[in-house]
Backbone as XML, in Angstrom:
<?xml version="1.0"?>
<chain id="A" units="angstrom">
  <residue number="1" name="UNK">
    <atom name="N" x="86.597" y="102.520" z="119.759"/>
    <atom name="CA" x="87.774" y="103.384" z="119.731"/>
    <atom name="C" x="89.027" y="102.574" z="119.454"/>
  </residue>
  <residue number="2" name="UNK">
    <atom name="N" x="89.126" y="101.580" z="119.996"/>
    <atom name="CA" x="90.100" y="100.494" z="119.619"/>
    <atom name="C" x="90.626" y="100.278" z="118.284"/>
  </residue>
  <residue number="3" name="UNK">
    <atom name="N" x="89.327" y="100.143" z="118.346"/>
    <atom name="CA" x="89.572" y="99.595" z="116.145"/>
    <atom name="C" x="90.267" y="100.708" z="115.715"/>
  </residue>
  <residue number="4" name="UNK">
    <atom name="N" x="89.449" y="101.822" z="115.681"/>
    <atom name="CA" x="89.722" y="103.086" z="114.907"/>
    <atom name="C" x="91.515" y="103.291" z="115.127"/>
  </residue>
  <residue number="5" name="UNK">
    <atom name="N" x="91.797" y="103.168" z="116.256"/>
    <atom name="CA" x="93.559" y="103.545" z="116.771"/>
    <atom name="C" x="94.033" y="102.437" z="116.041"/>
  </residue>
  <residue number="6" name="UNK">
    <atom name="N" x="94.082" y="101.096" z="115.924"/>
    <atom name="CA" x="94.500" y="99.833" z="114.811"/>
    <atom name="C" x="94.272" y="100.197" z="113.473"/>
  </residue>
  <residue number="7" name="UNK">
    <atom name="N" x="93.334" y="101.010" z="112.948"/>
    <atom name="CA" x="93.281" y="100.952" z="111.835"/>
    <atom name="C" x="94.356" y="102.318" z="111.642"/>
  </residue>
  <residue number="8" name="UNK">
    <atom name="N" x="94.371" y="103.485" z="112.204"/>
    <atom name="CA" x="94.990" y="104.481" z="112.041"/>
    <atom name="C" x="96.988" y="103.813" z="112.285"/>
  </residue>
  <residue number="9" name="UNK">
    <atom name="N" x="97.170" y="102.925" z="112.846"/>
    <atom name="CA" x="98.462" y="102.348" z="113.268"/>
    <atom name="C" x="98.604" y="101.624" z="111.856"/>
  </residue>
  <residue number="10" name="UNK">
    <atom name="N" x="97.909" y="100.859" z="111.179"/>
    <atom name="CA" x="98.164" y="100.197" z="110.441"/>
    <atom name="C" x="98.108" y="101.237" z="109.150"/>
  </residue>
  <residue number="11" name="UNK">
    <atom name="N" x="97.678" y="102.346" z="108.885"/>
    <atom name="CA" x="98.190" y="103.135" z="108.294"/>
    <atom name="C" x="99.324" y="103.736" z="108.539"/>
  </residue>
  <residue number="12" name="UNK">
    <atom name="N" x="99.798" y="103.817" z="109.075"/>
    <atom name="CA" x="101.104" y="104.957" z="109.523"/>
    <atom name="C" x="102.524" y="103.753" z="108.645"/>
  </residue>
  <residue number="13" name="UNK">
    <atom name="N" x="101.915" y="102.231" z="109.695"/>
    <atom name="CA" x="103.045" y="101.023" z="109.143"/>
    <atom name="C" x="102.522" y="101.116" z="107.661"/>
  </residue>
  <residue number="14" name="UNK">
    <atom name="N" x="101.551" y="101.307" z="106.813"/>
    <atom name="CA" x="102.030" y="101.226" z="105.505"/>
    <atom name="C" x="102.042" y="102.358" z="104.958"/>
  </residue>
  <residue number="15" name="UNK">
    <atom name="N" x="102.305" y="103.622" z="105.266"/>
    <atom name="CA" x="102.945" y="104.850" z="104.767"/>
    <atom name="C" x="104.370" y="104.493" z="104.944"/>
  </residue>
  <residue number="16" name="UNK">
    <atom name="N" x="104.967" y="104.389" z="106.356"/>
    <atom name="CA" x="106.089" y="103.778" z="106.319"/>
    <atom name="C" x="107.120" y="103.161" z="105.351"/>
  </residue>
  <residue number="17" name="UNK">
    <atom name="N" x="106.103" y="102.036" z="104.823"/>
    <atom name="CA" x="106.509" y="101.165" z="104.085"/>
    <atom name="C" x="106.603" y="101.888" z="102.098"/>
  </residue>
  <residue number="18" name="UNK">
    <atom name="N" x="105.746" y="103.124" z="102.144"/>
    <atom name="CA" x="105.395" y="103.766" z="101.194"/>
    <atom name="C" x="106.742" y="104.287" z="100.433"/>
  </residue>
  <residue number="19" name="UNK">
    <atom name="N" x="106.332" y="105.188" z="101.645"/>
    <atom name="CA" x="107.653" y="106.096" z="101.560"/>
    <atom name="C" x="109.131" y="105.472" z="101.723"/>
  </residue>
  <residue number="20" name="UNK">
    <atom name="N" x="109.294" y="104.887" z="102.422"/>
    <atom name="CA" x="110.690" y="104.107" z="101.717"/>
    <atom name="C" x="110.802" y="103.571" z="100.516"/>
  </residue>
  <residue number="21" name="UNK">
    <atom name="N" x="109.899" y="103.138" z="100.014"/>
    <atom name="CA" x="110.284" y="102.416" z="98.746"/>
    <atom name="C" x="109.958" y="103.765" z="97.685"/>
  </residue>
  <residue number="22" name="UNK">
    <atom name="N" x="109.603" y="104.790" z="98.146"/>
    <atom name="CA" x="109.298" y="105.753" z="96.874"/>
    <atom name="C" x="110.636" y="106.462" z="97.230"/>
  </residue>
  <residue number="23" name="UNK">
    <atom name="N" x="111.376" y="106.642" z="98.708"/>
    <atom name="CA" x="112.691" y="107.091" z="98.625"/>
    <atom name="C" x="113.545" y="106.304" z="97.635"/>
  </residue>
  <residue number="24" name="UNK">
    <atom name="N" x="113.181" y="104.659" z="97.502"/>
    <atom name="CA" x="114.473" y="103.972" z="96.745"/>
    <atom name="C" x="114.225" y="104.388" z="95.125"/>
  </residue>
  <residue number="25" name="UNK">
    <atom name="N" x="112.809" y="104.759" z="94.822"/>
    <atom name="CA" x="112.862" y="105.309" z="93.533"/>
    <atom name="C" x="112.717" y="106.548" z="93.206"/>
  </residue>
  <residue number="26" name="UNK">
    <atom name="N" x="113.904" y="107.445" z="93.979"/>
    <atom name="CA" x="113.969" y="108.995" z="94.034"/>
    <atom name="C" x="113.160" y="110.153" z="94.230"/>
  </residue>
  <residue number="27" name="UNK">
    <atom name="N" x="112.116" y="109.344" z="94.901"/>
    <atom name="CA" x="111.022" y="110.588" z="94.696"/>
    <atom name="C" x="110.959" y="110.926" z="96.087"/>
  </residue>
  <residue number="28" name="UNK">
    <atom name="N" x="111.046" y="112.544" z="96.853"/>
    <atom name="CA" x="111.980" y="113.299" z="97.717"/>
    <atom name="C" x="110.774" y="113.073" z="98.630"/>
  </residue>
  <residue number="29" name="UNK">
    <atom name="N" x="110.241" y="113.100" z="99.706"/>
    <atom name="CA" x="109.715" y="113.042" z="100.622"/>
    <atom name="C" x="108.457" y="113.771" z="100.720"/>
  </residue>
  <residue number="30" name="UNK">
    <atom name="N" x="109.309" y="115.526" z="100.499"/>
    <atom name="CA" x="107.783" y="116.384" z="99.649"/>
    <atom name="C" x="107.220" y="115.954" z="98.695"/>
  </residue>
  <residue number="31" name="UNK">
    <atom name="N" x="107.758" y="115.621" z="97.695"/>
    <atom name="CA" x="106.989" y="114.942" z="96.283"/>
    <atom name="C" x="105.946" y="114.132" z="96.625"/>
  </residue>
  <residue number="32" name="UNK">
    <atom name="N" x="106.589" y="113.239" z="97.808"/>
    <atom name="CA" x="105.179" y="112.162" z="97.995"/>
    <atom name="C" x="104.208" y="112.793" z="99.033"/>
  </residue>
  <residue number="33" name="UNK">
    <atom name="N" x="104.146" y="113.162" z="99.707"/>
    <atom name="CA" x="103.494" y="114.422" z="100.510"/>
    <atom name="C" x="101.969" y="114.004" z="99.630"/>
  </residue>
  <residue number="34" name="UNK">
    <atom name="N" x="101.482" y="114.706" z="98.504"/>
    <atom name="CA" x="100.233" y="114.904" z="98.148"/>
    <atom name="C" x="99.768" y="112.903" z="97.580"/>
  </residue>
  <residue number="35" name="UNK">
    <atom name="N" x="101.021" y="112.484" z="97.185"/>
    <atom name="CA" x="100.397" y="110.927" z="96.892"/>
    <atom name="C" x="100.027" y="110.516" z="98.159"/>
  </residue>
  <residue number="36" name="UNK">
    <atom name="N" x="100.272" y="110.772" z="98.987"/>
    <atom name="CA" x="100.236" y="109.796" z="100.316"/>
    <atom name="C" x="98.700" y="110.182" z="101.133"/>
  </residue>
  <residue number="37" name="UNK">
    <atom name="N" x="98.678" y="111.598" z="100.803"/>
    <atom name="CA" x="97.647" y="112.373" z="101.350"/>
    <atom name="C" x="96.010" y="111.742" z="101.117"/>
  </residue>
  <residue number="38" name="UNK">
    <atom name="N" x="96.120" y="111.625" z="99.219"/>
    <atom name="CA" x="95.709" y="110.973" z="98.346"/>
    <atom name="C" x="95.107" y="109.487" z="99.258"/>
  </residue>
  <residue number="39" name="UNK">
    <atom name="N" x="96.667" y="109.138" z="99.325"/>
    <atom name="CA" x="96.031" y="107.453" z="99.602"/>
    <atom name="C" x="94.988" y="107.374" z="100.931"/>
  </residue>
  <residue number="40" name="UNK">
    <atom name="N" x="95.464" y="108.421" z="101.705"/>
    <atom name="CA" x="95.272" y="108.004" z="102.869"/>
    <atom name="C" x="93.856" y="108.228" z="102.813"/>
  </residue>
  <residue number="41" name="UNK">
    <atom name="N" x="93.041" y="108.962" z="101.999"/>
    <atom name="CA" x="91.616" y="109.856" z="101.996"/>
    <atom name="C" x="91.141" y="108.266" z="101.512"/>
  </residue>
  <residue number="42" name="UNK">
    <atom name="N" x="91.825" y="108.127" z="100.137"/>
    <atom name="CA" x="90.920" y="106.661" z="99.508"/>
    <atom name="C" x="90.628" y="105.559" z="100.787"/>
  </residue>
  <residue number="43" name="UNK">
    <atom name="N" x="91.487" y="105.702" z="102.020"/>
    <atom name="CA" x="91.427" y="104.248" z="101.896"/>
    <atom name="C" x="90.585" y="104.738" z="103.778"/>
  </residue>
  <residue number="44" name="UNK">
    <atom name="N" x="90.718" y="106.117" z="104.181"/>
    <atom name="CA" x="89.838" y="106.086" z="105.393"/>
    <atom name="C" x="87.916" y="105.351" z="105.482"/>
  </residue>
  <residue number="45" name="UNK">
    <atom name="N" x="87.558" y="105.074" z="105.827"/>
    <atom name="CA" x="86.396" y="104.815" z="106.025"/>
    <atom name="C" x="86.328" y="103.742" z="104.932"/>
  </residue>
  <residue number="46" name="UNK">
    <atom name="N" x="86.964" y="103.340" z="104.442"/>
    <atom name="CA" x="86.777" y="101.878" z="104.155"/>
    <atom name="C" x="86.634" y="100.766" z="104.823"/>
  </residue>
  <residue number="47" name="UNK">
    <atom name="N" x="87.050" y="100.502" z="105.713"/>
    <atom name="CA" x="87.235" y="99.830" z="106.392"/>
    <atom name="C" x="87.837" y="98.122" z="106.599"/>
  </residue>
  <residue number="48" name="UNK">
    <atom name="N" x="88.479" y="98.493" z="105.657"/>
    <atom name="CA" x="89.682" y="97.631" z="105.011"/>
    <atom name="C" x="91.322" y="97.809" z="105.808"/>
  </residue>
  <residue number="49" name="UNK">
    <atom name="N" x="92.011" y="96.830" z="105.488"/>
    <atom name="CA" x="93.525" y="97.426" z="106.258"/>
    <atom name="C" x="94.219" y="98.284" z="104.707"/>
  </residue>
  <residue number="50" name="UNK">
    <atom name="N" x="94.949" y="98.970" z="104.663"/>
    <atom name="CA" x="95.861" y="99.458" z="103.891"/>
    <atom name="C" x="95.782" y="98.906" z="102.785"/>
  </residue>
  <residue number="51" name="UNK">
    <atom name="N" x="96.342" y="97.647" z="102.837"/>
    <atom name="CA" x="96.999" y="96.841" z="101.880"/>
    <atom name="C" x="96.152" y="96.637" z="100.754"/>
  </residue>
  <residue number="52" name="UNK">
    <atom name="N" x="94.597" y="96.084" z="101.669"/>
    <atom name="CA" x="93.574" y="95.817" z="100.903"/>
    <atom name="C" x="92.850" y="96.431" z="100.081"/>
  </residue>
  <residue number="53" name="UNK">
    <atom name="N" x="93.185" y="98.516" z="100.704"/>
    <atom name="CA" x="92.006" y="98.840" z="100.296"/>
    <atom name="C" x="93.684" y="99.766" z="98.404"/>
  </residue>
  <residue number="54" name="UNK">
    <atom name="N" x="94.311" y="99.957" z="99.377"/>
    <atom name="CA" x="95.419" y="100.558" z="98.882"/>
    <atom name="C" x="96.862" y="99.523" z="97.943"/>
  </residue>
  <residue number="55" name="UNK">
    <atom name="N" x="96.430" y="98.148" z="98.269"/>
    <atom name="CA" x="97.929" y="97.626" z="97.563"/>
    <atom name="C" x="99.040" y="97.599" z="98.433"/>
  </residue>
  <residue number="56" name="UNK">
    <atom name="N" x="99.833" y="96.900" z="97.958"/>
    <atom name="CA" x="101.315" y="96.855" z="98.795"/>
    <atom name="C" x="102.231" y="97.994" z="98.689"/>
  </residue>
  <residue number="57" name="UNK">
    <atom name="N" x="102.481" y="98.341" z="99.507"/>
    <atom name="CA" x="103.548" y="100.155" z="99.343"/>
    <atom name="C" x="104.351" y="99.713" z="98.574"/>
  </residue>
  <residue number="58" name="UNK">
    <atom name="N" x="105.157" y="98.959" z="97.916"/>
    <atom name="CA" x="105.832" y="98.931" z="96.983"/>
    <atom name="C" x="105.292" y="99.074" z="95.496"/>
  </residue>
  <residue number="59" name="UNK">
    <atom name="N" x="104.179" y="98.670" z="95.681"/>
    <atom name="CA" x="103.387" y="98.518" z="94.199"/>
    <atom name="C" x="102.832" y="99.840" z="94.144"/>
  </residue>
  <residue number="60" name="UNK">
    <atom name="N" x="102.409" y="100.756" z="95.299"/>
    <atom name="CA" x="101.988" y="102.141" z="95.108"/>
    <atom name="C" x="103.048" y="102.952" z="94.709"/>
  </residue>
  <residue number="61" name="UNK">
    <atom name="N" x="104.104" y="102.757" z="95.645"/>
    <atom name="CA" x="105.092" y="103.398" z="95.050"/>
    <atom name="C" x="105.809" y="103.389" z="93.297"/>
  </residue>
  <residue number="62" name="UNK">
    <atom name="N" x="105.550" y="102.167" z="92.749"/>
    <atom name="CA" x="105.978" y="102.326" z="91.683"/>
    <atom name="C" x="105.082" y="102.906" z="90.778"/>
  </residue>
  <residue number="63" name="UNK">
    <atom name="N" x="104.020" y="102.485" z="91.360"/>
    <atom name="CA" x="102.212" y="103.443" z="90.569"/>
    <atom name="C" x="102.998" y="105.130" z="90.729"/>
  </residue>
  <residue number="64" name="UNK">
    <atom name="N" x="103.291" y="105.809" z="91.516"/>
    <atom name="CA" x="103.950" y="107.077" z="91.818"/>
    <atom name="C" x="104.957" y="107.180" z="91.294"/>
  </residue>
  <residue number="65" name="UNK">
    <atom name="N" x="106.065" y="106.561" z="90.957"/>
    <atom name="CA" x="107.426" y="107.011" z="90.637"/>
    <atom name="C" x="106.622" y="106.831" z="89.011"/>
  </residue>
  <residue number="66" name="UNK">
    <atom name="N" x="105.905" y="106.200" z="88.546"/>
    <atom name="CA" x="105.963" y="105.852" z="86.955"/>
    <atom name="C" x="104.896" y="107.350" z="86.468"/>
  </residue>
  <residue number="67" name="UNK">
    <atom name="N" x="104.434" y="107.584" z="87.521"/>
    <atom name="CA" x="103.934" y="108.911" z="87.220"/>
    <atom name="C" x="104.542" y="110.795" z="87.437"/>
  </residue>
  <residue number="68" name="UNK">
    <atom name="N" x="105.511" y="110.366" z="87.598"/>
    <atom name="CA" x="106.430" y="111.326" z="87.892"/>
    <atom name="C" x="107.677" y="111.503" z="86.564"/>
  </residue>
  <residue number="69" name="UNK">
    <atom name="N" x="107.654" y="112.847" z="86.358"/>
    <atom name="CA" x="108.797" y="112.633" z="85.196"/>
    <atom name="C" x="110.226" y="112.642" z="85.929"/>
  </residue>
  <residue number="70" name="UNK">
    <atom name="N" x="111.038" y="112.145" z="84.761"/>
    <atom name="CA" x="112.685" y="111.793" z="85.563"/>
    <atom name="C" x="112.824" y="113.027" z="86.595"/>
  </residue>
  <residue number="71" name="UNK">
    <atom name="N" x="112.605" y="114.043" z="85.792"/>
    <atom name="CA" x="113.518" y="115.116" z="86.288"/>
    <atom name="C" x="113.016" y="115.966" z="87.765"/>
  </residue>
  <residue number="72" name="UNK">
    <atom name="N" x="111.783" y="115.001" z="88.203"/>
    <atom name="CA" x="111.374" y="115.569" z="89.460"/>
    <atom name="C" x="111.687" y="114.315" z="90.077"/>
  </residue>
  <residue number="73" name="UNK">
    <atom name="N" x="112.179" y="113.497" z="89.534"/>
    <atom name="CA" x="113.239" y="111.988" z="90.750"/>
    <atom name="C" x="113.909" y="112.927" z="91.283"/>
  </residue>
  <residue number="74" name="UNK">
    <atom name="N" x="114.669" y="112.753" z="92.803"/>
    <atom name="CA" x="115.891" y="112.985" z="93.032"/>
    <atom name="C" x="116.629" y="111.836" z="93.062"/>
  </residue>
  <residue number="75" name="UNK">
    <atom name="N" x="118.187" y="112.028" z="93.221"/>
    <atom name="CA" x="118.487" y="110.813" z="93.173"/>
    <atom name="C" x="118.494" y="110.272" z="94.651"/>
  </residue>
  <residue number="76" name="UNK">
    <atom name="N" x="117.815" y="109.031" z="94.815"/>
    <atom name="CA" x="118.195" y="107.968" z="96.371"/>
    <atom name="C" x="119.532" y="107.437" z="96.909"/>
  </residue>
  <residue number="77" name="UNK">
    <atom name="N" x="119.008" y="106.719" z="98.223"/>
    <atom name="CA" x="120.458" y="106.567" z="98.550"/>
    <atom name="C" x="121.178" y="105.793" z="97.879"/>
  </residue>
  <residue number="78" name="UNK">
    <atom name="N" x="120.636" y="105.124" z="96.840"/>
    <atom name="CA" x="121.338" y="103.860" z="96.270"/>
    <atom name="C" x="122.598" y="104.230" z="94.877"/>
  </residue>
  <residue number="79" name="UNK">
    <atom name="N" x="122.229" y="105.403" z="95.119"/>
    <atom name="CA" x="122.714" y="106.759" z="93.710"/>
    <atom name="C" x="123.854" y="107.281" z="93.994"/>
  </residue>
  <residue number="80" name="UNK">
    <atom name="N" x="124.425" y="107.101" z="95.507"/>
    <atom name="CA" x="125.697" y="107.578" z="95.595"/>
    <atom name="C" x="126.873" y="107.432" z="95.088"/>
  </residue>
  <residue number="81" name="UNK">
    <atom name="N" x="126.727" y="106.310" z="94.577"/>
    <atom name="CA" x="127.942" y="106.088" z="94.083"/>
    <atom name="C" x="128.034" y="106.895" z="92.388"/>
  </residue>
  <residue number="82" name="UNK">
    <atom name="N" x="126.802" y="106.809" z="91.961"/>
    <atom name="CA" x="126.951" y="107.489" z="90.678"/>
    <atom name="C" x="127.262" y="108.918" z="91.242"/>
  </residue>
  <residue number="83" name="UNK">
    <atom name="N" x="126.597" y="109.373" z="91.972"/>
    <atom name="CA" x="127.186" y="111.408" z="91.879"/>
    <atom name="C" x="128.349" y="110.668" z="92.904"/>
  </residue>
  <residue number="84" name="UNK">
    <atom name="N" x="129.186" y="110.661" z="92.964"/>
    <atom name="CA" x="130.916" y="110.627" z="93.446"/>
    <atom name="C" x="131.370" y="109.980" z="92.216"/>
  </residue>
  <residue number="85" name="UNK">
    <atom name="N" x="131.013" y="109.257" z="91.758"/>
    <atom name="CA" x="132.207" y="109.104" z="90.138"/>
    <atom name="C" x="131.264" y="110.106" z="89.029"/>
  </residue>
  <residue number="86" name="UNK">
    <atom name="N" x="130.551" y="110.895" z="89.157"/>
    <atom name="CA" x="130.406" y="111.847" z="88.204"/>
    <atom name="C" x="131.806" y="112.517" z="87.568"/>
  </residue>
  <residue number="87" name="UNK">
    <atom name="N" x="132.096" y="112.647" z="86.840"/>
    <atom name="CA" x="133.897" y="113.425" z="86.180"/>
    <atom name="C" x="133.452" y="114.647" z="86.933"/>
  </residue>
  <residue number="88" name="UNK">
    <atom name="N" x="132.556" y="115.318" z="86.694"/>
    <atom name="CA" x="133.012" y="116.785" z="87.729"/>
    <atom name="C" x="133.379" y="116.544" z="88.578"/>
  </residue>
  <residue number="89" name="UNK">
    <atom name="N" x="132.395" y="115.722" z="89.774"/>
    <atom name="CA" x="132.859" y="115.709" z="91.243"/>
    <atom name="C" x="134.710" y="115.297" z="91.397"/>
  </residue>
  <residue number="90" name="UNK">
    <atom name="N" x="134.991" y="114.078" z="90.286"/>
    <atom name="CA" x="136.156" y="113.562" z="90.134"/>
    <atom name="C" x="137.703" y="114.495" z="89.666"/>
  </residue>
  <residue number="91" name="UNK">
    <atom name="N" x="136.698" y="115.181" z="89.152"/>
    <atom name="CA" x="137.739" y="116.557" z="88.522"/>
    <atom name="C" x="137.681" y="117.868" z="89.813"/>
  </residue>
  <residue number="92" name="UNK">
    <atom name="N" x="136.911" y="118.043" z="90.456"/>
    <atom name="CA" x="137.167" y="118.764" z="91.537"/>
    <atom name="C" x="137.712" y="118.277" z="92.854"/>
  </residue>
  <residue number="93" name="UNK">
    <atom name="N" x="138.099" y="116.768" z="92.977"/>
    <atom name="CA" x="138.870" y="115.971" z="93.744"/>
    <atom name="C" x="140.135" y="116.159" z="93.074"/>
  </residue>
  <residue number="94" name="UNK">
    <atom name="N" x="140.244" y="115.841" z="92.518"/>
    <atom name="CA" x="141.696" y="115.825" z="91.358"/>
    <atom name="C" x="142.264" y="117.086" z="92.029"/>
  </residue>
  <residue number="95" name="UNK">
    <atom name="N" x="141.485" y="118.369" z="91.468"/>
    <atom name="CA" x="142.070" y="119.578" z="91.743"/>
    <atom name="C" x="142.587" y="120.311" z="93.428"/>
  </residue>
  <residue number="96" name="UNK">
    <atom name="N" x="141.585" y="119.389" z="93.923"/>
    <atom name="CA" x="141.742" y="119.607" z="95.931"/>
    <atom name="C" x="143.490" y="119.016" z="95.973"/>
  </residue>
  <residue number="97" name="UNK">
    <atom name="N" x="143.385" y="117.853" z="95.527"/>
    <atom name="CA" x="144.714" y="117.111" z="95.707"/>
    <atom name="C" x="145.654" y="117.709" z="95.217"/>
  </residue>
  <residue number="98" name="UNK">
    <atom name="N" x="145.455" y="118.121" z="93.460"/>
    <atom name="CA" x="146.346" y="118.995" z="93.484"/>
    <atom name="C" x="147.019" y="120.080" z="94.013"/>
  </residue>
  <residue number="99" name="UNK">
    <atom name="N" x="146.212" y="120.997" z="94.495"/>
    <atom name="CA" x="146.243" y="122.143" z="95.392"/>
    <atom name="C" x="147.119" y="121.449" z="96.604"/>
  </residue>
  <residue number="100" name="UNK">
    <atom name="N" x="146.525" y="120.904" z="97.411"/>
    <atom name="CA" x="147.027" y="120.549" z="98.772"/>
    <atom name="C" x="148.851" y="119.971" z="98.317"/>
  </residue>
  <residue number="101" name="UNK">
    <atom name="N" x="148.686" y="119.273" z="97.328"/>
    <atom name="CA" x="150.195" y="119.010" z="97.053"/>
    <atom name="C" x="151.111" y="119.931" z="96.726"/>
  </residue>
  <residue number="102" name="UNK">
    <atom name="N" x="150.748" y="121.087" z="96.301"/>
    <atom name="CA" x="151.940" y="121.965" z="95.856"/>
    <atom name="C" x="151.539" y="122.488" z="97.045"/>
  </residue>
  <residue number="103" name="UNK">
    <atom name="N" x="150.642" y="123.333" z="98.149"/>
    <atom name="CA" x="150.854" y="123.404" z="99.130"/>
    <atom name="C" x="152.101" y="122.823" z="100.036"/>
  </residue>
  <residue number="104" name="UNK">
    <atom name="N" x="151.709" y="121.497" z="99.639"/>
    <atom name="CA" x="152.790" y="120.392" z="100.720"/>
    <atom name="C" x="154.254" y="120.556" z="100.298"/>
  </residue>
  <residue number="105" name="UNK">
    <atom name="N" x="154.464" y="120.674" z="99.294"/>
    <atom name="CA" x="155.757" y="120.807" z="98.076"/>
    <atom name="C" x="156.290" y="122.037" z="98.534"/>
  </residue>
  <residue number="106" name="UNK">
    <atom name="N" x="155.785" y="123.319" z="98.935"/>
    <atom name="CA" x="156.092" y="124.650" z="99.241"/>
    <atom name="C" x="156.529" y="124.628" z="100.478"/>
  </residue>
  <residue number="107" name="UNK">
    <atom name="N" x="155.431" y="123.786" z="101.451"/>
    <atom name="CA" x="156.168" y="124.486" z="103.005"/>
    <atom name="C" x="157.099" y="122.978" z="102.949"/>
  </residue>
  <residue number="108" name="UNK">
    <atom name="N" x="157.185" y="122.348" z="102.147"/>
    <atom name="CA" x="158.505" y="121.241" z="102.550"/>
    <atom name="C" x="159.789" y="121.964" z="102.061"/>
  </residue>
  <residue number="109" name="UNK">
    <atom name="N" x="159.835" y="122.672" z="101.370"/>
    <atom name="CA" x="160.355" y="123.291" z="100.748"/>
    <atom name="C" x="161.154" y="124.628" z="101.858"/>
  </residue>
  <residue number="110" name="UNK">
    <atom name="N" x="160.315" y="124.817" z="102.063"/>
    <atom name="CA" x="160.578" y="126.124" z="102.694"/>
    <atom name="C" x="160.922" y="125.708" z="104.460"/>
  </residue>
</chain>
């Protein structure tokens, strides 16, 4: 029974490790849902650790993101900075400021 709980622990630490690195290459949590499911079937009753029977979660993960088309990436956390300088987002900042300033301009005014 021992083993079996070590081997099930040492899966969980390299799903862990999975899924973060498939978060850094946009792919949403559900998306990986059925890859992970996947891995986990290949690699039960092997009796191998993870790594061995499955690869390093980074290397699975990129096996997954390269099989995924762009447009089911989302973007990760590393992406923020691109959607905040997107010109829309930048142009609907623009316009908040504007607003709030003639706001400010009116009741100074008044």
């Amino acid at each position: 029974m021992g083993s079996t709980t070590s081997v099930l622990d040492s899966f969980a630490r390299w799903e862990i490790g999975a899924r973060v690195a498939l978060a850094d290459r946009g792919v949403a949590y559900e998306t990986a849902n059925p890859f992970i499911a996947d891995a986990e079937l290949r690699h039960a009753g092997t009796g191998l650790t993870p790594r061995e029977a499955l690869g390093a979660p980074v290397a699975f993960a990129g096996a997954v993101a390269g099989q995924l088309p762009a447009e089911a990436r989302k973007p990760g956390r590393h992406q923020l900075v691109e959607i905040l300088t997107d010109p829309a987002v930048v142009r609907i900042g623009w316009l908040a400021v504007g607003i709030s300033t003639f706001f400010l301009a009116v009741t100074a005014y008044l």
